[in-house]
C-alpha positions, 0 to 999 in steps of 0.5 A, a space after each residue: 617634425 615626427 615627435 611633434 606630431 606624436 605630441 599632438 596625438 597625445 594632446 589630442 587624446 586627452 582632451 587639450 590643446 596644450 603643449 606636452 611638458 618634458 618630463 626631467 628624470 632624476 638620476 635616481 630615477 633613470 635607466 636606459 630602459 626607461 629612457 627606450 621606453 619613453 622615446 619609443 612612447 614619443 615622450 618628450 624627456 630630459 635625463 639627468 645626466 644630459 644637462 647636469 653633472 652627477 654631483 650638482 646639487 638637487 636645489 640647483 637642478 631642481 631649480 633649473 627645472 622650475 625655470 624650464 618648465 619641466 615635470 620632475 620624476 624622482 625617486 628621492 623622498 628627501 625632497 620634501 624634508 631637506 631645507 634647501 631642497 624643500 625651498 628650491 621646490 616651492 620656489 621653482 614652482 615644480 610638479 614632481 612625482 616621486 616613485 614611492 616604491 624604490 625596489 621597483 625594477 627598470 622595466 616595471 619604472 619604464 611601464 608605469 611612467 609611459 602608462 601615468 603620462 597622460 595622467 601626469 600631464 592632467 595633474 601638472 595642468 590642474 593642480 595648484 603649484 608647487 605640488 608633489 605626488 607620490 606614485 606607486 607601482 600599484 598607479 596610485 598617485 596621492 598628493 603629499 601634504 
């Protein structure tokens, strides 16, 4: 009941009656500190590792993750170069939003993404999908083409 309420806050804030979207931390993404952050932050979000094994295969989450209607965050630029990953994105329907800067550290992660949350949400709700963003520490976030 807690998180629910935590949830409507935010939804209330940023203008919409919508349900918040999880957000799906990819393993090259996560660290503990990130996942502190976000439950401090009442962020609802899926690690990696709590519904996958760390050898499945990106298609095969990244397809579970259209179906679960979760926001992806990842580190992994390949995505959008890989075919079959490529294919399991544009099928799955996903907003995901990459972390451009892979020398980030986790606490400058955990700060960025409990801080781009709201705009994550504006984004995953009004854009077209599938769709990709780019995100830097610098809290650009730029549609790749």
């Amino acid at each position: 009941m807690l998180a629910k309420q935590k949830s409507k806050k935010r939804s209330a804030s940023s203008g919409s009656a919508l349900p918040d979207l999880p957000l799906f931390i990819d393993r090259c993404a996560w660290s503990k500190r990130l996942g502190e952050a976000l439950k401090t932050a009442g962020i609802e979000h899926i690690a990696h590792h709590e519904r996958f094994a760390p050898s499945c295969p990106d298609d095969e989450w990244l397809s579970a993750a259209g179906q679960e209607n979760w926001i992806v965050v990842t580190r992994d630029q390949n995505i959008r170069r890989k075919a079959n990953e490529l294919k399991a994105f544009r099928d799955a329907g996903l907003i995901v939003f990459a972390l451009a800067s892979g020398n980030a550290s986790a606490a400058d992660t955990a700060n960025l993404l409990v801080d781009l949350y709201p705009r994550f949400l504006q984004l995953a709700r009004n854009t077209k999908r599938p769709a990709m963003f780019s995100v830097s520490l610098g809290r650009t976030i730029s549609l790749v083409r």
